[in-house]
N, C-alpha and C positions, 0 to 999 in steps of 0.2 A: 614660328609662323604657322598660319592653319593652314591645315594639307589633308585632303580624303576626310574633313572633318575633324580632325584632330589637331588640336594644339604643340609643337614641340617649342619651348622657350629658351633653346640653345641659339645663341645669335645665328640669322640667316645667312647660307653660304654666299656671297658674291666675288666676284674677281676683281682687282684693286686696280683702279684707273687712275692716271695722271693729270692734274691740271700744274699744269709749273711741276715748281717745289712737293709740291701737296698732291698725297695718294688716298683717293676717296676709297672704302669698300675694302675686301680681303677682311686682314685683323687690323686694319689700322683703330686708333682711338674717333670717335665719332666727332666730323669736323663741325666745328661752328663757324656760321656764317651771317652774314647782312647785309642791307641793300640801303645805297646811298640814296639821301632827298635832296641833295642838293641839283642845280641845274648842272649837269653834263658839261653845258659848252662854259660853265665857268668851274678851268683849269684849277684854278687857287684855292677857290672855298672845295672843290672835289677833292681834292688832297689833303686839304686840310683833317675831311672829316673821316676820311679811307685811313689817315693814321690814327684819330680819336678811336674808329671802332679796333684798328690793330691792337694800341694799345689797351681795350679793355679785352682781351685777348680770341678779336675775330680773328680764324685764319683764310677768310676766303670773303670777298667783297665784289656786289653786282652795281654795276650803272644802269643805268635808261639810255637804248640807243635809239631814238629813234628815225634818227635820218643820215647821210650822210656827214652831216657838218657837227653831230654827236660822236658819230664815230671818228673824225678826223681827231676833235677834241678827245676822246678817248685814249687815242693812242698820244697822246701829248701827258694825259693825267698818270697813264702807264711808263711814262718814260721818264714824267719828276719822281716818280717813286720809286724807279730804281737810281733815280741819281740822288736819292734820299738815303738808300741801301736798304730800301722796305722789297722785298721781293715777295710779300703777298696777291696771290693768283686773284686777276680781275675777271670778271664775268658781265660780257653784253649781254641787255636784257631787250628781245629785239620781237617785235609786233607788227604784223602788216606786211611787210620788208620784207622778202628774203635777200634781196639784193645786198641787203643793208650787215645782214648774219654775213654775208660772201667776205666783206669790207672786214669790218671785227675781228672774224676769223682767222686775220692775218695781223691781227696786233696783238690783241689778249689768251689767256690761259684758256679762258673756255664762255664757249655762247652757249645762251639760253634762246628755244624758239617755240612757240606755243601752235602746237599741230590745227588748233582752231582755227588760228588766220593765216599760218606759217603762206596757204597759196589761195587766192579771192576762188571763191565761190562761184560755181555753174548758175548759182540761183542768188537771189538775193533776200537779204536778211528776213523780209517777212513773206517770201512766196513761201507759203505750207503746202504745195502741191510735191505730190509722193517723187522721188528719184525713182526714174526706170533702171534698168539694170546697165544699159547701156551708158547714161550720166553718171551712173555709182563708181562704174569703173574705169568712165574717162575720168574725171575728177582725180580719181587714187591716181592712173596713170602719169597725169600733170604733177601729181606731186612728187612721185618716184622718178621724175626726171629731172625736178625744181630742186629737190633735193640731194640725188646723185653729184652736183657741183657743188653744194656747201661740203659736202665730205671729203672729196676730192682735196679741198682746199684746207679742210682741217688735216687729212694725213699729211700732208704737203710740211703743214706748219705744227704741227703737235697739238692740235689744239682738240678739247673737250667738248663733249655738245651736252647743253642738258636739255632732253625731253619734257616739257612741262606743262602739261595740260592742265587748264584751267578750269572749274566746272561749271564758272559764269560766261564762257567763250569756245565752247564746245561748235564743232563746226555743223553747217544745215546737214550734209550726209552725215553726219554721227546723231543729230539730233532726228534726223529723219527714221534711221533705221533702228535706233535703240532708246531713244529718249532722254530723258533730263535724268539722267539714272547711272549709279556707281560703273555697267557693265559699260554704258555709253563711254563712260571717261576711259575703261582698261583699253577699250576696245580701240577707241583713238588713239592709245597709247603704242599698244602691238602693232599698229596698220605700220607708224612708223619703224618700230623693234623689226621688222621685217623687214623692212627695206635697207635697214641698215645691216643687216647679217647676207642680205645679198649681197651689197658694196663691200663682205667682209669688215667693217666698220665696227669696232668693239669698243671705241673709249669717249664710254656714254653712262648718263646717270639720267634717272628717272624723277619725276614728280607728277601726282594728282593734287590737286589743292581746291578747299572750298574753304567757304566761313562754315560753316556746317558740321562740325566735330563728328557729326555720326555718321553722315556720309560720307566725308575724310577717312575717317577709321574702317569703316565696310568696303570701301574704294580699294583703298592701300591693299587692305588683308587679301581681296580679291585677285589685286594687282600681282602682288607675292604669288600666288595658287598658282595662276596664268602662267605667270611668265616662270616658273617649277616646268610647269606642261612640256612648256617650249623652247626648253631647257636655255631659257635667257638666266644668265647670273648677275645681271650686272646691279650697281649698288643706288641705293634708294634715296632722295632728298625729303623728308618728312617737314609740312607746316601748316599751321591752318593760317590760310588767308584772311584778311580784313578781321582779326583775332578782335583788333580792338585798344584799350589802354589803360591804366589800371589793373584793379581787381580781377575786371572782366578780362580784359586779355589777357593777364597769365592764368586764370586759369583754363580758359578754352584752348590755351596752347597746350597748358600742359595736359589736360584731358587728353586731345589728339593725339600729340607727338608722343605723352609718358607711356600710352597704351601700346602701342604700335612697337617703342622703342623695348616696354620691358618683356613682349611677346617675340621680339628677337630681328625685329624691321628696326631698316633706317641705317645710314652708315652718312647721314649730314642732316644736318639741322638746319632750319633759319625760324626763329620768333617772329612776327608780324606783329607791331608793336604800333599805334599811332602816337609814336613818344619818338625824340631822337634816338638814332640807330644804336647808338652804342648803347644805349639802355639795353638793346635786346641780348648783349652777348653775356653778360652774367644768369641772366632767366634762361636764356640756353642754356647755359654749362649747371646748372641746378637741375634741368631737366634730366640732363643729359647723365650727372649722376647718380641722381636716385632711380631714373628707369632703368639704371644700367648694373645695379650693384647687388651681389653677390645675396641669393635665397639658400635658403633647405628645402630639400624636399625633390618630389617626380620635378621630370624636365616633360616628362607628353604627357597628354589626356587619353584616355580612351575615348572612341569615337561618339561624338554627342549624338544625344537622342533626336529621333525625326522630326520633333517640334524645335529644336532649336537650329539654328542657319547663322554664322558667325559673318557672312556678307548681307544681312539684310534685317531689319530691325523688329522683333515682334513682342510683345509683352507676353513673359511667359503667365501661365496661368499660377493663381493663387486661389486661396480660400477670403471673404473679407471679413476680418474682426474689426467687428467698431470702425473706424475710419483707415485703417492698415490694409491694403493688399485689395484683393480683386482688382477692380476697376478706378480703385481712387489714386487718386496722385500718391507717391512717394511722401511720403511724413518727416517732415525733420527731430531729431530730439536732440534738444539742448544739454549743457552736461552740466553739472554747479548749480546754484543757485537759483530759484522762482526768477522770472522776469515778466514781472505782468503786463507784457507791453504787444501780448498777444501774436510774435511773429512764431515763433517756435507752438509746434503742434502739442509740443510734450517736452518736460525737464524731466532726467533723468537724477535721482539727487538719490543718494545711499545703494538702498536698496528696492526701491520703489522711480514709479515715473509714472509721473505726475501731471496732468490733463490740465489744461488753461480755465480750466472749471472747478480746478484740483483736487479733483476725484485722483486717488492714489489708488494704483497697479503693481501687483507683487512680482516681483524678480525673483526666482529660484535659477540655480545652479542646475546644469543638466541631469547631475548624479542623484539628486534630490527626487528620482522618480517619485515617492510616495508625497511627498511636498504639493507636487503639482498636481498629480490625480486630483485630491482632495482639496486643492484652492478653489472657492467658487466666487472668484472674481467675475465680472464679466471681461475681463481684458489680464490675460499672465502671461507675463515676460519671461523665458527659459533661455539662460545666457551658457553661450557655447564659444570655445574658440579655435581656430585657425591648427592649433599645435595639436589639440584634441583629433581634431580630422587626419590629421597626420598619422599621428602616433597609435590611436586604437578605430579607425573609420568602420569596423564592423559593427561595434560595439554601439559608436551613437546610432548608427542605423537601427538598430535591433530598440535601443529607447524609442526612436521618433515615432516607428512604427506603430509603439506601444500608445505616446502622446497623440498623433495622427487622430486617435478616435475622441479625443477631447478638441470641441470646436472654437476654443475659446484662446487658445497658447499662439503666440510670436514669439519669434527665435529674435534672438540677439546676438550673433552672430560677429563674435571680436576676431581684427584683423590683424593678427601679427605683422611685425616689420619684415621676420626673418623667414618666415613660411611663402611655399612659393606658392602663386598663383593657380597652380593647376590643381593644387587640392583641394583649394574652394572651388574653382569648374568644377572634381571631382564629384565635390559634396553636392553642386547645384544639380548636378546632373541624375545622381542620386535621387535627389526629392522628384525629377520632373518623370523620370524612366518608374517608379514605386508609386505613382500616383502618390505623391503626401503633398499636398499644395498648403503648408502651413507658409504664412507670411515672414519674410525673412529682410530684419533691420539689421544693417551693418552698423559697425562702432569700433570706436580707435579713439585710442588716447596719446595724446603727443606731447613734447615737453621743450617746445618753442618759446626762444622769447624772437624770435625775423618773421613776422606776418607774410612776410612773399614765398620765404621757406616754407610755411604753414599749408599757403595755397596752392603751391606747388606740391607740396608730399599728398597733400588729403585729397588734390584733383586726381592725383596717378593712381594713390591707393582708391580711389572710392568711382573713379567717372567710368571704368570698363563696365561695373555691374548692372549701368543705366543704360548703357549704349546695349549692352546684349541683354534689357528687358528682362534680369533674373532679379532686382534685387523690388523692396519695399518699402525703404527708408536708410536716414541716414544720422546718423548720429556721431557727430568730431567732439573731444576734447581736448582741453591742453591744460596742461600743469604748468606751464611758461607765464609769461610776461605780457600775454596777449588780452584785451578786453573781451568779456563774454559775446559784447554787441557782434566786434567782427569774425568771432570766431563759426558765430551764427549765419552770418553775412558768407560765410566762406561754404555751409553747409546749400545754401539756398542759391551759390551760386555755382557749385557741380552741376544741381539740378537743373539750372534755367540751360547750361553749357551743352548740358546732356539731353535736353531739349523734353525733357519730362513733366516739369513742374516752372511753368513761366510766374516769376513772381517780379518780377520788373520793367522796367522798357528795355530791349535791344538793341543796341546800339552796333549795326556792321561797318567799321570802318577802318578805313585802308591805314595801311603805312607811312604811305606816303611814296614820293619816287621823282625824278627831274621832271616828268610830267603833271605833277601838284600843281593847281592852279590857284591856291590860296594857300593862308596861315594853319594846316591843318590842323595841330593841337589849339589854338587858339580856337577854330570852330566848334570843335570838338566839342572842348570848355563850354561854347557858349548855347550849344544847341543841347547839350545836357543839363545846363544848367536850367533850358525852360523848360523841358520836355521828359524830364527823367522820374516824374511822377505819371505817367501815363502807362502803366502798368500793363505788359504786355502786348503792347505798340510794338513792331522793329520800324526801326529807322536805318537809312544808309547813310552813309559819309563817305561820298568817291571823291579824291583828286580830282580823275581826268577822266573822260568820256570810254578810255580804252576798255579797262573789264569793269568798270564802274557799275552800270544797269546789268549785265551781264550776272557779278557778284554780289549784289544785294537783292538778287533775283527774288527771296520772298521776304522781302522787306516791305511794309505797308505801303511807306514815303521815303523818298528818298533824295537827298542834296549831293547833284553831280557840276564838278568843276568843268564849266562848259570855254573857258576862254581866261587870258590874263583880266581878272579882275570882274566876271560873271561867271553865274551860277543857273544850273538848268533844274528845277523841282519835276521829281517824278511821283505819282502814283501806282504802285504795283509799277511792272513795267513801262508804264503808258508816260512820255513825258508831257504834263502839263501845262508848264510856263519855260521856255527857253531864254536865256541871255541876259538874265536877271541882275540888278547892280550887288556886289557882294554887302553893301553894307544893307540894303534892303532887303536879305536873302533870305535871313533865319525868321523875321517878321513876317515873310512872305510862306515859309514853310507852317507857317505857327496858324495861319489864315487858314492854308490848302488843307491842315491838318481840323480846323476846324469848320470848314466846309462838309468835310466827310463826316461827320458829326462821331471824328474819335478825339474831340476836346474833353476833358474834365479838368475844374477850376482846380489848382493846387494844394 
């Protein structure tokens, strides 16, 4: 975790908490988890699919509670499953309610409460009028009283709380005084961690969650520093919200959570998948380990240079060759064969790489000093890797230094599997502290024939570099079984994940949850299916009114489930058209979207 600016990637210490059977945190193995879509108050199909995700081997499963007649049905779903002999720990997912968390509390393993609504607001949702000092601290007082009886009721009954702030339902005092911002979500987070250490209250797990990978990742790391300060130990739930489905969703999961997880955070999981639940639990356990499995090399950094901030996003600086570094987007390079079908900036083939123009670029080896003095390309490739920084890191500095005066070199910069992390921050930090701003493409070569394997390794190994603004490009290959198209596809979608290089439409959408007020993969399908050449668009996809507008907060347009069987269309936040028939809904979006004149024909 990062601490005083430094990186240690020894897993972070916390103390192991109890929901049921199952110990979150300490050394335990990192738990996977999921959240049911079926409706709550039907008993039957909730069981049914709380054993589907058991058996694709979740050990910990949340409901939708959100009234009393959910929770009653909860503890009914809790009790055919132990007369099943399934003794997997349930979790109420509870909104609005505290009442409702009080209920839960006393049937299930452990409630989830979202500090943003967990107690109604002094103000209301769109008074922007400042909180005095005196409303800041009634409001906290209300909740340190609101919540001294949930706890109460969990020591009573052993039961778990998880803290889960949302970053689309951040409350008006946390929005007031800190804004829509990583510090707003820790900060919401500690108001409660405090009140819970005065109740003596310790058997508690954590979560910030956004769609937002970079702010998830800045959030988290943050979270970790804080709560070190405040010597909180307790163990972290890692996930990126409304992730998505497909492609896109594992890789923005695993961008999020593989970062976090192989930096030493996290002791549970849950994938956000808008695919059935049990889909998410194998993408979890892939995540879970390759962030998790065994490097060489340093375990800490020395302290990063004054331009770089590992809780907040900056582009570090570069030199620009040709279209590489400065200012311009991250370049992809393809790996194998010419494909003239102009998506890739650059094919990397032999020993050269290769321009959509096919102007051909020399590759030389680092050691090759006199090689590269004397190329008079306008664009040379110096290809470096991962073991090299390890093993002689004096030695390439003393090259670079020497290359630094040639304006013309990009690094290529190969990422071993077995090489730890902190040597490449090492080496970046190197370049940024030495003034040497030469441009720096990462590259790996993989030997897959599981495409979700693919996009899982290459999002963990490649999304940190984007998220802390150190790298320039990005170049995957594979010696497997996989098609050049998607291995490209897999490149270009780190980037959009990492929010660098938008090359598609965005798609934010939920999971889904008993609060789903439609066919949600079926939507999904269909609004991608008109919309997913609009290149650079976000679009949302909420269930239900709850974090919906909230979590697609910089979403262009957005389809929010406003009722059984209607849909409310937003723009930006502002809703539109309310109560819309579902079948007239995505034709109605397809309208608003071309009102705002972000149509282009297909």
């Amino acid at each position: 975790m990062w601490n005083d600016n430094k990186l240690n990637i020894s897993r972070r210490k916390s103390i192991p908490i109890k929901a049921g059977d199952i110990t979150i945190g300490g050394n335990e193995p990192i738990v996977l988890q999921s959240m049911a879509n079926t409706d709550t108050n039907n008993v039957e199909q909730s069981v049914a699919q709380c054993l589907r995700i058991v058996e694709a081997g979740g050990t910990m499963v949340r409901f939708t509670t959100q009234g009393a007649r959910e929770a009653e049905h909860l503890r009914l779903i809790h009790q055919s499953l132990r007369e099943k002999n399934c003794r997997t720990p349930l979790v109420a997912d509870i909104h609005f309610n505290a009442r409702i968390a009080d209920l839960a509390a006393q049937t299930v393993e452990k409630v989830r409460i979202n500090p943003g609504n967990y107690v109604a607001s002094l103000k209301k949702k769109n008074d922007t009028s400042d909180y005095t000092d005196e409303e800041f601290t009634q409001e906290l007082s209300d909740i340190k009283t609101r919540l001294a009886l949930l706890l109460d009721i969990c020591k009573a009954n052993n039961t778990a709380i998880r803290i889960g702030v949302n970053h689309g339902s951040l409350s008006n005092r946390i929005m007031n005084r800190h804004g829509d911002t990583p510090q707003g979500m820790v900060e919401s987070c500690l108001e409660f961690l405090r009140i819970c250490r005065e109740k003596n209250f310790d058997n508690i797990v954590l979560s910030l969650k956004t769609s937002n990978t970079v702010m998830m990742v800045h959030a988290v790391r943050l979270l970790a520093a804080e709560m070190e300060k405040e010597r909180f130990h307790f163990p972290l739930h890692l996930g990126v919200t409304e992730a998505g489905d497909g492609e896109d969703g594992r890789i923005k999961s695993a961008v999020g959570i593989g970062t976090l997880l192989s930096e030493g955070i996290g002791d549970t999981i849950r994938v956000s998948l808008s695919e059935a639940p049990e889909n998410e639990i194998p993408v979890a356990r892939k995540i879970a380990e390759y962030a998790t499995r065994p490097v060489h090399g340093k375990q800490e950094t020395e302290s990063a240079p004054n331009s770089f901030n590992p809780f907040s996003y900056k582009k570090q600086v570069s030199r620009s060759v040709k279209n590489i570094g400065g200012e311009n987007a991250p370049v992809v390079i393809a790996q194998g064969a010419y494909q003239p079908d102009g998506k890739a900036d650059y094919y990397l083939i032999g020993q050269r790489v290769i321009s959509n123009d096919e102007t051909a670029y020399p590759i030389f080896s680092i050691e090759d000093k006199a090689g590269i003095v004397d190329a008079e390309a306008e664009m040379v490739f110096v290809k470096i890797n991962s073991q090299q920084l390890s093993d002689d890191f004096p030695a390439v500095l003393a090259v670079l230094a020497v290359l630094n005066e040639k304006q013309t070199i990009v690094l290529l910069l190969e990422l071993l599997p077995e090489v730890s992390i902190v040597d490449v921050y090492t080496f970046f930090y190197a370049l940024l502290s030495n003034n040497t701003p030469i441009p720096v493409v990462l590259y790996r070569q993989y030997s897959e024939n599981d495409l979700e394997k693919l996009q899982i390794s290459a999002s963990i190994d490649f999304g940190r570099w984007f998220i802390d603004g150190l790298a320039d490009g990005i170049s995957i290959g594979n010696m497997g079984d996989i098609e050049a198209a998607a291995v490209s596809s897999v490149s270009f979608g780190i980037l959009q994940a990492t929010r660098v290089r938008i090359s598609k439409t965005e798609f934010i959408s939920c999971p889904g949850c008993g609060r789903t007020m439609f066919n949600l993969e079926t939507v999904v399908a269909r609004i991608k299916e008109k919309t997913s050449h609009l290149k650079g668009l976000k679009i949302g996809i909420m269930g239900c009114i709850v974090n919906g507008p909230g979590e697609m907060a910089d979403a262009d347009y957005g389809y929010v489930g406003a009722g059984k069987g209607t849909v409310s269309l937003y723009k930006k936040q502002i809703c539109v058209e309310s109560n819309i028939r579902e079948d007239e809904a995505v034709n109605k979006l397809i309208e608003l979207i071309k009102q705002n004149n972000d149509w282009v024909a297909p």
